[in-house]
Steps between C-alpha positions, in 0.01 A plus 500: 500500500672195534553292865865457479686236704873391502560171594806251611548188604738209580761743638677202652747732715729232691836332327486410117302197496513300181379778244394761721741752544395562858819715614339756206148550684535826717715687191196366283283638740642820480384534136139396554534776754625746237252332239178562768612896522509520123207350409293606801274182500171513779636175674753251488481162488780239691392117397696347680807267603710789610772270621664165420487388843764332701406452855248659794753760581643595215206560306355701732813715468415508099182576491593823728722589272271498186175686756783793557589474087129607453476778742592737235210339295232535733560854537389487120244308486267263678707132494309172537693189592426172445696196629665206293627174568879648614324720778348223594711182545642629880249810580173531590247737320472703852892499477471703136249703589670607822847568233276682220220689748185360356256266496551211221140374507320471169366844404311740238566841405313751246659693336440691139240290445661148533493289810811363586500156679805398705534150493674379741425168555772279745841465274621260752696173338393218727791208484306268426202697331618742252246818483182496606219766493310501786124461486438828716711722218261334191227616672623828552528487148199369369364742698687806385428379131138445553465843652706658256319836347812640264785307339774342737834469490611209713903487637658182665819358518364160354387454185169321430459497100714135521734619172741345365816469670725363200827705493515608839791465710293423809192336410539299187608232682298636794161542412293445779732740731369778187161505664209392753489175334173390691340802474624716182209356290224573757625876517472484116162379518400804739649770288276362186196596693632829516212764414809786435797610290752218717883470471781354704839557579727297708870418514662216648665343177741764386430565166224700304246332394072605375303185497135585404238281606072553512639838367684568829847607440759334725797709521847380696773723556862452472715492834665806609836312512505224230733372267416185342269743188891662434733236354559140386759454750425378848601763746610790242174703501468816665207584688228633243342758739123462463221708621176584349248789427122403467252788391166424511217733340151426408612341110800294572799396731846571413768334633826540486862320622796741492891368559674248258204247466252770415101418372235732357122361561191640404176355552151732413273447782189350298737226459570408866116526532439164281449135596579257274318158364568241777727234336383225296484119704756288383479422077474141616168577671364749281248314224558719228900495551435113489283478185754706364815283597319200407372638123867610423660175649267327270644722233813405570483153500304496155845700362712278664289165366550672141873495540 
């Protein structure tokens, strides 16, 4: 049997806000509601930015709004809620939980045979700072990992994997603001010492992405609301619609991205079990690289000198 979870994120209820078609969110919501009593899934997963925040007041007015939008989907399901960067910029964590009636501390959960590890690390934007990942929520993690007895599924609402942001709206130009840029490569370096099956999913940059690295699949899903995947023209997109499915057996994970900017993933767990070569030092400091270089630049030359 597989562990079946639904998953959305980057709901971004509030006004439209460049892309994001915010003023869609709760109709939006409505079908992940009707998609969660179709497909039945054992929990859901929310990653995140629920908002596109304004001011103290008013955002604690929003994220009301989108806690009473999943009422219907808790009586389906078990929902886990992480927050992003919009819930955070003018409300506290104890100001969320108090709106969505649970604790948003790091957790784990087992569950058909997968542990799943809510990350969730402090989204906070500091002006001037960017992101940063505390030291207590590595810890927890390096913890959890070393501990780890059965494959893990890690959720977040920030990416770690560092891909590449060419071509997005947000983040080409924006790359730092993507990730934890201080920390992103430490996290990396924890999840190669994983002993388990390891994979991570995460939203944040509003578009679908799988980034595999050390044989650990890093997944991002698309926004709920975006609009910058659906045409060429500034402003004439319709929000896609995105939420996902991830089913999770014993062989593989299978993910999947319904709406307008839909994805298909499969990944057979043996994979997501493999650590890769570390990476070669630079060719400039590698001897053989440099015997190499200097044999065919001698080559070269001797071609050249025939000329």
């Amino acid at each position: 049997m597989a562990l079946k979870i639904a998953i959305v994120t980057d709901i971004h209820h509030g006004k439209d806000a460049e892309a994001k078609k915010g003023s869609q969110a709760l109709q939006l919501l409505d079908g992940f509601a009707a998609f969660v009593a179709a497909e039945k899934p054992d929990l859901v997963l929310d990653l995140g930015d629920r908002i596109s925040d304004e001011d103290p007041v008013t955002d604690l007015r929003l994220e009301e709004e989108v806690s009473a939008a999943f009422r219907p989907i808790r009586s389906l399901a078990p929902v886990f809620h992480i927050c992003g960067n919009h819930d955070r910029d003018f409300l506290t964590i104890k100001q969320n939980e108090a709106i969505l009636g649970q604790s948003l501390a790091n957790i784990t959960l087992d569950a058909g045979g997968w542990r799943i590890v809510l990350f969730r690390a402090d989204t906070l934007i500091r002006r001037p700072g960017g992101f940063t990942c505390p030291e207590s929520d590595l810890d927890w993690l390096a913890r959890t990992i070393a501990d780890a007895d059965r494959p893990l599924l890690i959720a977040s609402h920030v990416p770690v994997s560092g891909h590449s942001q060419i071509g997005n709206y947000y983040f080409e130009n924006n790359p730092d603001s993507s990730t934890y840029p201080r920390e992103a490569a430490r996290t990396r370096a924890l999840l190669r010492g994983a002993r388990v099956p390891t994979a991570w999913i995460a939203g944040h940059v509003h578009w679908n992405t799988l980034t595999t690295i050390d044989g650990v699949p890093h997944m991002t899903q698309q926004s709920l609301t975006e609009s910058f995947v659906m045409s060429g023209e500034a402003g004439a997109g319709e929000a896609c619609g995105a939420y996902g499915l991830l089913e999770l057996t014993r062989d593989e994970l299978h993910w999947r991205v319904f709406g307008a900017d839909a994805l298909q993933v499969k990944v057979p767990l043996q994979q997501m079990a493999r650590r890769w070569y570390p990476g070669l030092p630079p060719f400039a400091e590698n001897p053989a690289h440099r015997e190499r270089t200097d044999r065919i630049a001698a080559f070269q030359a001797s071609l050249e000198a025939a000329e």
